[in-house]
FIKOLZA-1660 file (N, C-alpha, C; in steps of 0.1 Angstrom, whole numbers, plus 5000, padded with zeros to 4 digits):
% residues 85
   i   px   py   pz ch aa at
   1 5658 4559 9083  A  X  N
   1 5670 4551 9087  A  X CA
   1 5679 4549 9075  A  X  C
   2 5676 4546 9063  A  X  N
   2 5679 4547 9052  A  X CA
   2 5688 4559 9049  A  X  C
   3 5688 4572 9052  A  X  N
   3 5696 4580 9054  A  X CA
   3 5706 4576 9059  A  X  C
   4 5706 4571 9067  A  X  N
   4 5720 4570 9078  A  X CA
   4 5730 4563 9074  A  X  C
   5 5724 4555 9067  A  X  N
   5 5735 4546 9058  A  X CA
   5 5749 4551 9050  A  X  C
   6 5739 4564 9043  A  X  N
   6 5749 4572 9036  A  X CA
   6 5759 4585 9043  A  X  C
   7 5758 4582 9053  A  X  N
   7 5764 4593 9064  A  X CA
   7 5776 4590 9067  A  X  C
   8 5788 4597 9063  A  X  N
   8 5799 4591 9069  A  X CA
   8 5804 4587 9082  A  X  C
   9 5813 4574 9085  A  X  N
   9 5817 4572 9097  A  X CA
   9 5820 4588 9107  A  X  C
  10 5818 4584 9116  A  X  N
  10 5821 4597 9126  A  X CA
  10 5811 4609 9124  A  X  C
  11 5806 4610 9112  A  X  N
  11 5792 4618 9113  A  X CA
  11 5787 4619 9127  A  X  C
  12 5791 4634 9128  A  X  N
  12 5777 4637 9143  A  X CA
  12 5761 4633 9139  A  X  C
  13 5754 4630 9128  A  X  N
  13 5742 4628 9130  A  X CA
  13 5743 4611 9134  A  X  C
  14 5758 4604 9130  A  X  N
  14 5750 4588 9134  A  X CA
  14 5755 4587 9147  A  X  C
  15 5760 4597 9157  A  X  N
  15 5760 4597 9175  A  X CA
  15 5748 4599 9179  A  X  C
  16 5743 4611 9175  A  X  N
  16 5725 4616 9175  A  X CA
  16 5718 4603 9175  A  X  C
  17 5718 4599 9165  A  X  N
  17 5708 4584 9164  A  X CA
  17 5713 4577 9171  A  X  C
  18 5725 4574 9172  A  X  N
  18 5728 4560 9188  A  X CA
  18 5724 4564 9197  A  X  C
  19 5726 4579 9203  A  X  N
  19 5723 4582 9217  A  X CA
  19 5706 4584 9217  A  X  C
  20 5701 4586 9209  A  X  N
  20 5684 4587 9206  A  X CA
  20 5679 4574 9211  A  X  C
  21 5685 4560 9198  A  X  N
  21 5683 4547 9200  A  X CA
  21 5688 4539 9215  A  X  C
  22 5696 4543 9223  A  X  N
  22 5697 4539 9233  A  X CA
  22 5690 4538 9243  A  X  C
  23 5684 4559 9243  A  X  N
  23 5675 4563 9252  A  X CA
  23 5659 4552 9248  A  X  C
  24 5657 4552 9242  A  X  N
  24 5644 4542 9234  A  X CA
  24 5647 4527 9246  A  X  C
  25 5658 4518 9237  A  X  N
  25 5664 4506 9240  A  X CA
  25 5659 4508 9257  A  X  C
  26 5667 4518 9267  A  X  N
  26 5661 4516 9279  A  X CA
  26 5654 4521 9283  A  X  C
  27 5645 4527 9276  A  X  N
  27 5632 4531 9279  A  X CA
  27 5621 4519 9284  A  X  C
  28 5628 4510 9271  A  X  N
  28 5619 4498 9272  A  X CA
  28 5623 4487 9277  A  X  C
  29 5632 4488 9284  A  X  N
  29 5639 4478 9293  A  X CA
  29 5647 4469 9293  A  X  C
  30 5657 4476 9279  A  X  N
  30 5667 4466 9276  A  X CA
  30 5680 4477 9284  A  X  C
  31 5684 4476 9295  A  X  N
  31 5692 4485 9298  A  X CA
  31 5708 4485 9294  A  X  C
  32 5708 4464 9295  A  X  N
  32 5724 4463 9290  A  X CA
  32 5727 4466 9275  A  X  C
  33 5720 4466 9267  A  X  N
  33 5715 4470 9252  A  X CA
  33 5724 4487 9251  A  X  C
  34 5711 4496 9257  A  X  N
  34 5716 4507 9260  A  X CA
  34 5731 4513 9264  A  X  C
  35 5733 4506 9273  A  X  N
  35 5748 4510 9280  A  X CA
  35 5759 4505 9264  A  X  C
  36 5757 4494 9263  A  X  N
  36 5764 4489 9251  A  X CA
  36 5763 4505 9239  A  X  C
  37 5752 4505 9234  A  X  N
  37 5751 4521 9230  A  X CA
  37 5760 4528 9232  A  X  C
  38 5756 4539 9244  A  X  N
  38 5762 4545 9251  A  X CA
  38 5775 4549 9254  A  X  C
  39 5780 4537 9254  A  X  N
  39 5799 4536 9255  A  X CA
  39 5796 4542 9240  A  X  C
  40 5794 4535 9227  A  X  N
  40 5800 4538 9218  A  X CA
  40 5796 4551 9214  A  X  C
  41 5786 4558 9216  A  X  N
  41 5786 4572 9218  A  X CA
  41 5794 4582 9225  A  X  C
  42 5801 4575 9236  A  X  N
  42 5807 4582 9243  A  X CA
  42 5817 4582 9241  A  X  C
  43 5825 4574 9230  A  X  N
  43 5837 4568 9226  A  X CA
  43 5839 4579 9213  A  X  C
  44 5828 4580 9210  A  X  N
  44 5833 4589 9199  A  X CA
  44 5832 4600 9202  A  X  C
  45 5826 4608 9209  A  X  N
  45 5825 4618 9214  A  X CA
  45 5836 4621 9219  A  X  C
  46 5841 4614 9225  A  X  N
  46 5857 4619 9234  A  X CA
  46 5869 4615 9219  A  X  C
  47 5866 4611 9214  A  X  N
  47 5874 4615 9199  A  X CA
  47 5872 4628 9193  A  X  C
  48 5865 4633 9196  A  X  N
  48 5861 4643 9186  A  X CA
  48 5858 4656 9194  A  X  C
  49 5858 4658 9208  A  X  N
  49 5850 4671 9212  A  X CA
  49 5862 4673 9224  A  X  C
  50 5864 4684 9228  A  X  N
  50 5874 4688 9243  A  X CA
  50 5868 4680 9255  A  X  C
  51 5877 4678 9262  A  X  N
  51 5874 4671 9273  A  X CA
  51 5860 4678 9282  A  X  C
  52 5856 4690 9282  A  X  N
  52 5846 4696 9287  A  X CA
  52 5830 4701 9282  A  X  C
  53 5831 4693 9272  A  X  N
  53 5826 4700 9263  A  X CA
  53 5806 4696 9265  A  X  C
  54 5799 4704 9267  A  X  N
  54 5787 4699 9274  A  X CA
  54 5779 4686 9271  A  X  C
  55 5781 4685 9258  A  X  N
  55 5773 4671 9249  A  X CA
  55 5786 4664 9252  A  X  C
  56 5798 4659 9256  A  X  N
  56 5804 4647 9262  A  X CA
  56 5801 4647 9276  A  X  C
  57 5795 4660 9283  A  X  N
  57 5796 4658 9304  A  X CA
  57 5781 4651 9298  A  X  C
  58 5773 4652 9289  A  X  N
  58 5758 4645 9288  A  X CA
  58 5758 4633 9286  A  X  C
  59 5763 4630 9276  A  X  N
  59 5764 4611 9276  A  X CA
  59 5776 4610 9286  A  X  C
  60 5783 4614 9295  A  X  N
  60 5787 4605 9306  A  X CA
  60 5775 4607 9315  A  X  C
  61 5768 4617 9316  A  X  N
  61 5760 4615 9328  A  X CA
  61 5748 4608 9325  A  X  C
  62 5744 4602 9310  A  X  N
  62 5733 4592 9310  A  X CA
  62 5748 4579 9307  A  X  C
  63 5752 4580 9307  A  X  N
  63 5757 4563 9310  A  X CA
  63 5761 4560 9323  A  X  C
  64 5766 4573 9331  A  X  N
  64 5766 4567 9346  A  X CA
  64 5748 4561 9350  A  X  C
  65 5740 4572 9344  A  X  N
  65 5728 4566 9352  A  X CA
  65 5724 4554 9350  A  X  C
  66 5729 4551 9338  A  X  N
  66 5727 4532 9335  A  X CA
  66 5738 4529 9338  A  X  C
  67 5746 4528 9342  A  X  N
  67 5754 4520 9352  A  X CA
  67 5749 4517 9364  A  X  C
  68 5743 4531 9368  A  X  N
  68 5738 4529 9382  A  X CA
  68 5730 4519 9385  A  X  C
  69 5717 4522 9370  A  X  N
  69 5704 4511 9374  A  X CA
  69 5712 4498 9372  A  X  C
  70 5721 4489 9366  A  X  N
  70 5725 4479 9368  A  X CA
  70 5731 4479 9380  A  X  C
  71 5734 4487 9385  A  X  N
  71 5746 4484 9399  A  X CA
  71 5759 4480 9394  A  X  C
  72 5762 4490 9387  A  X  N
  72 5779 4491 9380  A  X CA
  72 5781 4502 9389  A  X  C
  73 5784 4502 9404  A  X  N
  73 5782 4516 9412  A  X CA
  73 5797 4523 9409  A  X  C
  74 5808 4516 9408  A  X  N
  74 5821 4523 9407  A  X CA
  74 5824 4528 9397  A  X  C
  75 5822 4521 9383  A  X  N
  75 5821 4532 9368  A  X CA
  75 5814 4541 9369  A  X  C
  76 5804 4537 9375  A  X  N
  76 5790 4551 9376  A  X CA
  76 5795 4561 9382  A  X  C
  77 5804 4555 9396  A  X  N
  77 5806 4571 9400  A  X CA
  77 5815 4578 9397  A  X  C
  78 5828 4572 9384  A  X  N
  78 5840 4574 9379  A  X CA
  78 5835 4586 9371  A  X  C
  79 5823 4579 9362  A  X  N
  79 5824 4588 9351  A  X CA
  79 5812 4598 9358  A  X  C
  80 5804 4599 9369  A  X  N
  80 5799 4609 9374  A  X CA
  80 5809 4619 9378  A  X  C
  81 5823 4616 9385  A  X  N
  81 5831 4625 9389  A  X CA
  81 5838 4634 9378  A  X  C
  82 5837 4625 9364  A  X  N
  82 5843 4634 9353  A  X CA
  82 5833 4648 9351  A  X  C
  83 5819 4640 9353  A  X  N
  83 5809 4653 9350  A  X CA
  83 5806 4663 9359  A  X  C
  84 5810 4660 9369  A  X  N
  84 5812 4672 9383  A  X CA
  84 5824 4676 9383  A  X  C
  85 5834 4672 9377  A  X  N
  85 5848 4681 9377  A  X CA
  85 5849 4691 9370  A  X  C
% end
C-alpha cells in the first residue's frame, strides 16, 4: 500500500487499486462504499481513455451492477446503455 503513495495522481496503477478495493468493499457488503469507488474510477477513466475503450465499457458495467443492487435502476440502465452502444 505503501507503494501507492509514491505513484502519481492519475497513475493507471492507483485506478487498478480503487477498482480492486471496491470489488473487495462490496464483496463484503458495503455496497454504497463501493459505488462511491467506482464513480471515481470511472471518472478517471473517462479522462484518460476513448469513449469505447474496453476497461472504461468494464467499470461502467460494474457500477451499473451496483446501482442495480441498490435500486439506482435508471443510472444503472444509463450507464448499461453506454456499454451496449
Amino acid at each position: 500500500m505503501v507503494y501507492l503513495l509514491y505513484r502519481q495522481v492519475g497513475d493507471p496503477a492507483i485506478d487498478i487499486a480503487r477498482g480492486n478495493l471496491a470489488e473487495l468493499v462490496g464483496r463484503m457488503g458495503d455496497t454504497e462504499r463501493a459505488v462511491e469507488l467506482q464513480r471515481q474510477v470511472l471518472a478517471a477513466l473517462e479522462r484518460r481513455l476513448p469513449e469505447h475503450h474496453p476497461d472504461l465499457q468494464l467499470a461502467r458495467g460494474h457500477l451499473a451492477s451496483s446501482l442495480k443492487f441498490l435500486e439506482h435502476y435508471e443510472e444503472a440502465l444509463a450507464l448499461q446503455q453506454q456499454v451496449d452502444a
